[in-house]
C-alpha positions as CSV (number, residue, x, y, z in Angstrom):
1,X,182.8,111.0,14.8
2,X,183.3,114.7,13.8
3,X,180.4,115.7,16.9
4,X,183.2,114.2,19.3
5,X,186.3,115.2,17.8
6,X,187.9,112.1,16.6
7,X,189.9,111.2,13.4
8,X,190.0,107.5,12.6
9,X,191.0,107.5,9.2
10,X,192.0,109.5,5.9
11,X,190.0,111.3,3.5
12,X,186.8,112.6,6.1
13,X,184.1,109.4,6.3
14,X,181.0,110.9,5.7
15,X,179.6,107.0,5.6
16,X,177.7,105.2,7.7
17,X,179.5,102.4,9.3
18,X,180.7,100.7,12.8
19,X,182.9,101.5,15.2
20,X,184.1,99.5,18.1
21,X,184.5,101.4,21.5
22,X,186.2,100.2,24.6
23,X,185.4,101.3,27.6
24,X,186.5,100.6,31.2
25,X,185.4,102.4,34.6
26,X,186.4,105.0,33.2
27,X,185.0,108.6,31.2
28,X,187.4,107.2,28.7
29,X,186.9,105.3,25.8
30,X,189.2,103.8,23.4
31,X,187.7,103.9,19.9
32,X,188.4,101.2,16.8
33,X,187.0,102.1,13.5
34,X,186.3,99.2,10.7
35,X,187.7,100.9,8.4
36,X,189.4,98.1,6.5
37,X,193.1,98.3,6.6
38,X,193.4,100.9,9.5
39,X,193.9,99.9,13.0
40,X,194.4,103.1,14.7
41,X,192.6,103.4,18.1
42,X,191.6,107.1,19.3
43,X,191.4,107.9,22.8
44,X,188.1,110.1,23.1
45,X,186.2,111.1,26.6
46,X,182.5,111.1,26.1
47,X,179.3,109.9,26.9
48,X,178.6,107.5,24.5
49,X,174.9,107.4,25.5
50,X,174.1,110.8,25.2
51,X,171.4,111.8,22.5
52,X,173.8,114.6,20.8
53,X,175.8,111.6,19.2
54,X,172.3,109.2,18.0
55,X,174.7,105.9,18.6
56,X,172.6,102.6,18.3
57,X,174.0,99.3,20.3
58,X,173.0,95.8,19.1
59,X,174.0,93.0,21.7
60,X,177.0,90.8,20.6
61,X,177.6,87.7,20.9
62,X,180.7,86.6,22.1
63,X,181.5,84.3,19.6
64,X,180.1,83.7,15.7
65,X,180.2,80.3,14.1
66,X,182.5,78.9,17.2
67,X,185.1,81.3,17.1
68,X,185.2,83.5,19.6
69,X,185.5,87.3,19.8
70,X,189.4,87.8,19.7
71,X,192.3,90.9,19.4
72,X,195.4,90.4,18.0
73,X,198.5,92.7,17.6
74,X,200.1,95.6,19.7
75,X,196.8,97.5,20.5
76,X,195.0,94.2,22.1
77,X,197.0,95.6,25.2
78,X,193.6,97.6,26.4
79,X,192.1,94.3,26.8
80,X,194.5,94.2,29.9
81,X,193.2,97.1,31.9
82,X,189.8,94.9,32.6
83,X,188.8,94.0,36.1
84,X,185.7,92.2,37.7
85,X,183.2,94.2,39.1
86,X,179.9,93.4,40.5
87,X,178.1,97.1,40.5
88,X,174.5,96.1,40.7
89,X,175.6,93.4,43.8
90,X,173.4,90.6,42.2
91,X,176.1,88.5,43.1
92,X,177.9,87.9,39.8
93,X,180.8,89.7,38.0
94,X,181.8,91.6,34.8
95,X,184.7,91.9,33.2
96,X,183.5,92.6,29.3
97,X,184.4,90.2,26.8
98,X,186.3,87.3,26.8
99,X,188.3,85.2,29.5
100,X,187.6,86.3,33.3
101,X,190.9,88.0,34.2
102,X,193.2,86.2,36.3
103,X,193.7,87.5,40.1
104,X,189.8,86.8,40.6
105,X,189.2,84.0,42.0
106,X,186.4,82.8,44.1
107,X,183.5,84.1,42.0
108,X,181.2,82.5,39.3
109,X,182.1,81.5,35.9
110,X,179.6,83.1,34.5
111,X,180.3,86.8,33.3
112,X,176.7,89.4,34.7
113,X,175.8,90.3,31.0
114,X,174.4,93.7,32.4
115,X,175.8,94.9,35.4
116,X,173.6,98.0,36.3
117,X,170.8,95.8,36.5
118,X,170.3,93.3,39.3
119,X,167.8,91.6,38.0
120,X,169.2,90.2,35.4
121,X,173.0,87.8,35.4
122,X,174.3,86.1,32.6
123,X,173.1,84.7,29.3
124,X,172.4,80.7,28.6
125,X,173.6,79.0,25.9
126,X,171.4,80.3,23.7
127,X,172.2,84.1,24.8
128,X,169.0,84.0,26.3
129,X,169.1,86.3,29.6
130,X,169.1,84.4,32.9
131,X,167.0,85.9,35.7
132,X,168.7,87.1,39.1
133,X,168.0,84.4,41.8
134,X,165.7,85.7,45.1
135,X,164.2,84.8,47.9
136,X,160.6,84.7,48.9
137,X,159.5,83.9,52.8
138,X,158.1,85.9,56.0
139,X,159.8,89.1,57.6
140,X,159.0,87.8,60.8
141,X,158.3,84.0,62.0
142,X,156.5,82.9,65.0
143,X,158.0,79.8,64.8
144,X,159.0,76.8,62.8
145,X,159.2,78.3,59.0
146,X,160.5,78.2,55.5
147,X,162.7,80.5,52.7
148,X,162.5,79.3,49.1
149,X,165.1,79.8,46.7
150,X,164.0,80.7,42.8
151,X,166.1,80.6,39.8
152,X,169.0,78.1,40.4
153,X,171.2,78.7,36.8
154,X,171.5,74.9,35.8
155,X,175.1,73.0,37.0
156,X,175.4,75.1,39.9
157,X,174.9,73.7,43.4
158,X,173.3,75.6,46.7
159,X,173.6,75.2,50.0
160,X,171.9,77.3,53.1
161,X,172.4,78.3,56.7
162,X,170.7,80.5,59.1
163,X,172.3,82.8,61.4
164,X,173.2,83.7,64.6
165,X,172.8,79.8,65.1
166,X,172.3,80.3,69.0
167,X,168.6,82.2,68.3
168,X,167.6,78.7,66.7
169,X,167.2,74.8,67.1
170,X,168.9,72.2,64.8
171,X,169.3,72.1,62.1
172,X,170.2,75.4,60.8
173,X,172.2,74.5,57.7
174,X,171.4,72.6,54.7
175,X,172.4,71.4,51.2
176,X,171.2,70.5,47.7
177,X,168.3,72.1,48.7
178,X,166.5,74.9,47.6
179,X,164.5,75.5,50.7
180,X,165.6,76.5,54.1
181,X,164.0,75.7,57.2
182,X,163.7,77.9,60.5
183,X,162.8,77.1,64.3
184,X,163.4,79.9,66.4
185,X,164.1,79.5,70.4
186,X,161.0,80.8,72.4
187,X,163.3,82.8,74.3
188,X,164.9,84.9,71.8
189,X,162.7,87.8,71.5
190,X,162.7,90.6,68.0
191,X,166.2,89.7,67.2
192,X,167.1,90.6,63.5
193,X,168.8,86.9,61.7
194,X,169.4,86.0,58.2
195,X,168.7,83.4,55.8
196,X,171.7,82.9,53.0
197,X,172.0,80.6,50.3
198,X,175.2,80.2,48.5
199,X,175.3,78.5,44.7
200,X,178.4,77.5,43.5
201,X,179.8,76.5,40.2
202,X,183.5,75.1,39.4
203,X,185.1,78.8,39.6
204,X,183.7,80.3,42.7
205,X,180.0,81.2,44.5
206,X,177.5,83.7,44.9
207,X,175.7,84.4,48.2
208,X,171.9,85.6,48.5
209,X,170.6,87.0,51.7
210,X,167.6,87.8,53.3
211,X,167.0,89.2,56.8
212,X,163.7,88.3,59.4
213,X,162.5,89.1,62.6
214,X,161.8,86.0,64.9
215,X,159.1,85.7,67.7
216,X,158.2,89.5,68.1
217,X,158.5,93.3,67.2
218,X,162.1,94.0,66.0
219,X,163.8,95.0,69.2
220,X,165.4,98.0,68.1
221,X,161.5,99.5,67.5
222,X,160.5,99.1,71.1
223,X,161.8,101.6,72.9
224,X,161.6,103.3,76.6
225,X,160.3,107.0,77.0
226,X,160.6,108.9,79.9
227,X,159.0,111.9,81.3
228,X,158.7,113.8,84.8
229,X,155.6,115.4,86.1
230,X,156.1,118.5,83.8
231,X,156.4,116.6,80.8
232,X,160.3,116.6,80.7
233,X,162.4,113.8,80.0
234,X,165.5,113.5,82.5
235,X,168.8,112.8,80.9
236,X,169.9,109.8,79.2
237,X,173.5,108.6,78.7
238,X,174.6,105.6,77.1
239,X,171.2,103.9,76.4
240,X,170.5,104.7,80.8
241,X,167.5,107.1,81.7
242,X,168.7,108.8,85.0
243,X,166.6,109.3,87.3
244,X,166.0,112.1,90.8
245,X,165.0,110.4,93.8
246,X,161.7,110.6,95.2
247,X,160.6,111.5,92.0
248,X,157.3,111.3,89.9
249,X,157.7,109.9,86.5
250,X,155.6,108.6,83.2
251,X,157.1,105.6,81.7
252,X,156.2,104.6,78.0
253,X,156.9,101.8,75.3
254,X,156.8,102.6,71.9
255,X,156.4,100.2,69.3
256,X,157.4,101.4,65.7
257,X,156.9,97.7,64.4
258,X,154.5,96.0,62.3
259,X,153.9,93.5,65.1
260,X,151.3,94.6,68.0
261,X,152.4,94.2,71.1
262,X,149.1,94.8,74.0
263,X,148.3,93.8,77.7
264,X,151.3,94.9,79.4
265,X,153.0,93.6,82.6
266,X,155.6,95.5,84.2
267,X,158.3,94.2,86.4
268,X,159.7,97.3,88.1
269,X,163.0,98.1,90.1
270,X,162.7,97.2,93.5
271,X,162.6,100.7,95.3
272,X,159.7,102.2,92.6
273,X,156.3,102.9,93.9
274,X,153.7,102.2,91.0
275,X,150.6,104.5,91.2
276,X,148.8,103.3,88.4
277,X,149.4,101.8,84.6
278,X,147.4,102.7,81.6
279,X,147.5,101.2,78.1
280,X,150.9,101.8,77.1
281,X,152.5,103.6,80.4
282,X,152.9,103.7,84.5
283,X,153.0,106.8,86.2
284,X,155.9,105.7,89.0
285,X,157.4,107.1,92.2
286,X,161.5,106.7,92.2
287,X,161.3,106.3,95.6
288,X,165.1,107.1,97.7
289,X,167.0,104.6,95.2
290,X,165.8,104.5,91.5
291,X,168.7,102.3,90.1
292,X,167.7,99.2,88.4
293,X,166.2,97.0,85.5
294,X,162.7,97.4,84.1
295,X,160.9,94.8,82.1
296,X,158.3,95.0,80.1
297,X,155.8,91.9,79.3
298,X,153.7,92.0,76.7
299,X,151.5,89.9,74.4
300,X,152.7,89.8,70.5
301,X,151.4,89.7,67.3
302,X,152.8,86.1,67.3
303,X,150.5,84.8,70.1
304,X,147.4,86.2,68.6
305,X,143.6,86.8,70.1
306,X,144.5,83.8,72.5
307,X,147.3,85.3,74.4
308,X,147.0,84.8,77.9
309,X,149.2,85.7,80.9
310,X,151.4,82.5,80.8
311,X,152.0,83.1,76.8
312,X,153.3,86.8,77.7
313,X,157.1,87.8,76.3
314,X,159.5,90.1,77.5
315,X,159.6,92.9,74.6
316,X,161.9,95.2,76.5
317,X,164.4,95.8,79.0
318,X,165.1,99.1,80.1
319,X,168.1,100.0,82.6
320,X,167.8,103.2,84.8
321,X,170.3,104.7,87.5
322,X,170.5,107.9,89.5
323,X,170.9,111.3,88.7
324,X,173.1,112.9,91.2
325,X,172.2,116.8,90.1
326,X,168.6,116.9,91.1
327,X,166.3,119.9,92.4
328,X,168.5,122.3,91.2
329,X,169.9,124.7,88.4
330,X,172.1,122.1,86.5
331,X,172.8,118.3,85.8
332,X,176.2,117.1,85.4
333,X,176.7,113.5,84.0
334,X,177.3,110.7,84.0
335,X,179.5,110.8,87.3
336,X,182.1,109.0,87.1
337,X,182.9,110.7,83.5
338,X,185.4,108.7,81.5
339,X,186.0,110.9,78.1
340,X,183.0,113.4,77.5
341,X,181.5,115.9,80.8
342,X,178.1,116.7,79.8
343,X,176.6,119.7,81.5
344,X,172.5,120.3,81.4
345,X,171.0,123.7,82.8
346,X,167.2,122.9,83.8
347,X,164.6,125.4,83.1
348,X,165.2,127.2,86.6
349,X,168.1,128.8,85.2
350,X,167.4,131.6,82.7
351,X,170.7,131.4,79.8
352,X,170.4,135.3,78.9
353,X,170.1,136.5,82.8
354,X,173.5,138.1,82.8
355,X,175.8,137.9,85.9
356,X,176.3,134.0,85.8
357,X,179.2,131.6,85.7
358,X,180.3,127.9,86.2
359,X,183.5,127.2,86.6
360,X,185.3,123.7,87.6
361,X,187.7,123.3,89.9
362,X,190.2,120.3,90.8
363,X,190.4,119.1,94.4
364,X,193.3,121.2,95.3
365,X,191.0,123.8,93.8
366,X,193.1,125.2,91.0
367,X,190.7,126.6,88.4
368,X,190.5,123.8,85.5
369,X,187.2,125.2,83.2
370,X,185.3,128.5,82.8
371,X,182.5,128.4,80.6
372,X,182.3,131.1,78.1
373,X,178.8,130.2,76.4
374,X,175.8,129.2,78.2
375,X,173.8,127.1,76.1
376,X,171.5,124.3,77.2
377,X,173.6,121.8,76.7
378,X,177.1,121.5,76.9
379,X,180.0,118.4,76.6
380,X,183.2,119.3,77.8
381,X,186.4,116.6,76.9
382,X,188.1,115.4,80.3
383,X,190.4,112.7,78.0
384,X,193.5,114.6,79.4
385,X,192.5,115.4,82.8
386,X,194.0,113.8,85.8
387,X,192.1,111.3,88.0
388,X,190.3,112.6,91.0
389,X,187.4,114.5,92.4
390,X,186.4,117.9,90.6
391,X,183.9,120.8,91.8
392,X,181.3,122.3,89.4
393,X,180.7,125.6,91.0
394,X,177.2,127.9,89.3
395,X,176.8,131.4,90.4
396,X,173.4,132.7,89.3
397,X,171.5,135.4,90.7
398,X,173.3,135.7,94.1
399,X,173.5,132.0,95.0
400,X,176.3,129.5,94.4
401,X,175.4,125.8,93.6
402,X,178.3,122.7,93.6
403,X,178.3,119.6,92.2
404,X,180.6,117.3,93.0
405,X,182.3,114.5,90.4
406,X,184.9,112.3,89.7
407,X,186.9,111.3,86.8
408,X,188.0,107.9,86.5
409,X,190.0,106.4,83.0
């Protein structure tokens, strides 16, 4: 005790013997010696692991011969300050010793015997450490499948249920079962859903989940890539590629999944001109109106060697519109702008030539904007500008270019 500055009784103590320490969620710990006759509690803050202090921890039991583990007089106040925490998320709470505070209802019985590990929750009868409950089954079905359950605690009673219910056919909840059963909708295509068993005893319940992919790649890992004849992609706002009219473009899928996709069919926006497709691209024409919805059609993992063109999924859709700042030193989008102006210079425009400016204008043209910086990018807040049409003027090098937009709230 001398190593950590605390006094717990007269006359030194230069014997070996036990100490109690409290400890709550806190650096602090309150410390009981067992020095017969002497109740005095010290209030020390200090790592009580540390190697500078050589403490040794035996497990306790919480009670010895049927009695259990009690405090009596004016110091049993610390006792108070307990909570229930669940650090290690396994689903079951700690509070320390004794009674589960009141205020905490709706979870287990059961106190987590050692809540920085999660694989381990409370201990039997016989103070014998209970396993953490899991669940074993696919990351991905192709159709009708299963999730078990493992390591029920005895007297507590499970029940299961699959979400978002619309991705699957009935039934998608259970009970006194330790198995769940899945049958996904063909239609539903890479959506991320989740298998959850809840066990239950008198007090409260724990819940176990476990996410899955169903009929496909994950959605979110096929994506759309874009690029014009010089290997540039065009902007993107909001999840939209914008395209130039009358312009050449590669389009790509990318698949960071662990499910194949191959054999791609592409259903294309009605004014694109298709000049050819190779494994995982089309090289496309815009044509005068490149607004629309691309699909892509591909064969999965889940339909195997023996996919054929009627057994073909739609793994992506893609939404593009136009561009209205084409061909020439700068894009301005998206037009109408709502909160955030973004302004692109291409790579006809040189940013250290010297000379240049842009500068917006309202309709009555009153100056609104001067840009001070020219970078390549650049978002400019319109949240407190009025309404209306607005000119983007670019001098560069002798010439003047305008763009025209609207703001719209």
């Amino acid at each position: 005790m001398d190593d950590i500055g605390g006094v717990l009784h007269d006359g030194g103590g230069t014997l070996d013997h036990t100490i109690l320490i409290i400890g709550w969620s806190s650096s602090e710990w309150h410390i009981k010696d067992s020095w017969p006759g002497d109740a005095y509690i010290d209030y020390k803050s200090f790592n009580v692991f540390s190697a500078t202090y050589n403490s040794e921890f035996w497990r306790a039991k919480y009670d010895y011969n049927g009695s259990d583990i009690s405090c009596t007089g004016s110091d049993c106040s610390l006792f108070s300050s307990r909570s229930c925490v669940d650090e290690d998320e396994d689903g079951f709470y700690n509070w320390g010793i004794g009674d589960k505070p009141t205020g905490y209802s709706g979870t287990p019985c059961q106190m987590d015997f050692n809540d920085a590990d999660s694989t381990i929750i409370f201990l039997d009868a016989n103070y014998n450490e209970l396993p953490a409950p899991y669940i074993t089954g696919p990351d991905l079905i192709c159709g009708y499948d299963s999730f078990t359950f493992h390591g029920l605690p005895d007297d507590f009673e499970i029940e299961w249920d699959i979400t978002p219910t619309q991705y699957f056919y009935s039934p998608y909840s259970g009970d006194d079962d330790t198995v769940a059963y899945a049958s996904p909708r063909p239609e539903y295509i890479g959506k991320t859903c989740t298998v959850t068993f809840t066990i239950s005893d008198d007090c409260g319940e724990a819940e176990y989940s476990k996410d899955f992919i169903i009929n496909g790649p994950k959605e979110e890992l096929v994506t759309i890539e874009v690029e014009d004849s010089y290997g540039n992609p065009p902007p993107q706002y909001s999840g939209v590629w914008l395209l130039c009219p009358n312009t050449n473009y590669y389009i790509f899928i990318e698949n960071d999944s662990d499910c194949d996709i191959y054999d791609y069919e592409w259903i294309k926006p009605a004014g694109w001109s298709q000049y050819y497709a190779y494994q995982n691209y089309i090289s496309i024409n815009s044509g005068s109106n490149p607004t629309g919805t691309l699909q892509v059609k591909a064969c999965t993992c889940c339909e195997g060697d023996n996919c054929n063109t009627n057994d073909k999924v739609v793994v992506k859709t893609q939404y593009f519109s136009q561009s209205y700042n084409c061909g020439g030193y700068f894009m301005a989008y998206p037009n109408p702008v709502n909160s955030e102006l973004i302004i692109s210079f291409t790579d006809k425009l040189d940013l250290k030539e010297p000379g240049k400016s842009l500068e917006i204008y309202s309709s009555d043209y009153k100056l609104k904007y001067k840009l001070k910086d020219f970078t390549k990018e650049k978002t400019i807040s319109v949240n407190d500008w009025k309404e209306g049409f607005y000119y983007i003027r670019l001098k560069y090098k002798k010439e003047y270019e305008d763009v025209k937009i609207q703001i719209k709230h």
